[in-house]
C-alpha positions as CSV (number, residue, x, y, z in Angstrom):
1,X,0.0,0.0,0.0
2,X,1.3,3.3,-0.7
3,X,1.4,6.5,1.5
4,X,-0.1,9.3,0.0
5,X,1.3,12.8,0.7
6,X,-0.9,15.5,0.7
7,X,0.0,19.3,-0.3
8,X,-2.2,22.6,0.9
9,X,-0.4,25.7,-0.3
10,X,-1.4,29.5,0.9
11,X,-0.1,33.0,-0.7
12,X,-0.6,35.8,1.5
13,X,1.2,39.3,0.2
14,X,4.9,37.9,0.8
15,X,4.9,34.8,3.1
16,X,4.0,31.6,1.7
17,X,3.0,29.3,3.6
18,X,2.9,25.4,2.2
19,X,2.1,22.3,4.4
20,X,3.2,19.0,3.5
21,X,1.1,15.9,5.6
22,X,0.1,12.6,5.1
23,X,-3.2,11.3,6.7
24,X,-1.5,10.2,10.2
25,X,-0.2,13.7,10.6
26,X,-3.7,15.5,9.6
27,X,-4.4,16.2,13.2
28,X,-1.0,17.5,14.4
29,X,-1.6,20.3,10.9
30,X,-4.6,21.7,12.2
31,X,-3.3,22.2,15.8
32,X,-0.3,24.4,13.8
33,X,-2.6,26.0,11.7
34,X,-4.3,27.0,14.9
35,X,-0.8,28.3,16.2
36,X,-0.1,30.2,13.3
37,X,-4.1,31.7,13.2
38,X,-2.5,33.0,16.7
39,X,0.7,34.5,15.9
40,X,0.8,38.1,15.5
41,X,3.5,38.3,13.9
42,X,2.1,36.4,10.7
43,X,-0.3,37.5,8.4
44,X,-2.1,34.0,8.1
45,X,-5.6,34.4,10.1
46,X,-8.3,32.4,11.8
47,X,-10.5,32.4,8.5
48,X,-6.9,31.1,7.2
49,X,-6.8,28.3,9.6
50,X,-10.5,27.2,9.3
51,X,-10.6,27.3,5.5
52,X,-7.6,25.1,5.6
53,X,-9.1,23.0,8.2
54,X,-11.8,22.5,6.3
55,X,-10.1,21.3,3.1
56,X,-8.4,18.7,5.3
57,X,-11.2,17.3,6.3
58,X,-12.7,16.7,3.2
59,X,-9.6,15.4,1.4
60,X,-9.9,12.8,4.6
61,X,-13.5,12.1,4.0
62,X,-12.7,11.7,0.5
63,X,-9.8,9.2,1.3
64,X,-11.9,7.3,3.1
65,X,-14.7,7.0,0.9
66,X,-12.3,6.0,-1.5
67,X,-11.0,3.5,0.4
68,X,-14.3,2.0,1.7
69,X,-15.2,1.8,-2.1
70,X,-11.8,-0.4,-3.0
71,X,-12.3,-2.5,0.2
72,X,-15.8,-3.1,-1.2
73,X,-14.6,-3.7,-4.8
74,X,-12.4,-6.6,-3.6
75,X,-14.5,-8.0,-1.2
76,X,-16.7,-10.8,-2.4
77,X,-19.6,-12.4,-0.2
């Protein structure tokens, strides 16, 4: 089975910010998305974080479906 890597990319005026995660790590990118949401010091805000957040989740819903849908493909009753 392969591991997929998953890419979310973000361009705010001159900071990029690009997150790199595979499906075990999903949970450990929204907690920094929240730290970033509250750092000052970056321009990357909580509408930032949850519009990520929210595109994690669905790539993970869609991963899963996916999967359930191949499981069910080679399963024969």
């Amino acid at each position: 089975m392969t591991r997929e890597l998953n890419v979310l990319a973000l361009v705010k005026d001159s900071e990029r910010y690009i997150f790199l995660y595979d499906e075990e790590s999903a949970d450990s990118l929204l907690q920094t998305m929240g730290q970033y949401a509250a750092d000052k010091d970056l321009s990357f805000t909580w509408y930032d974080a949850a519009v990520l957040s929210q595109k994690v989740r669905r790539l993970k819903e869609e991963a899963d479906a996916e999967a359930r849908e191949q499981w069910s493909r080679q399963t024969t009753w």
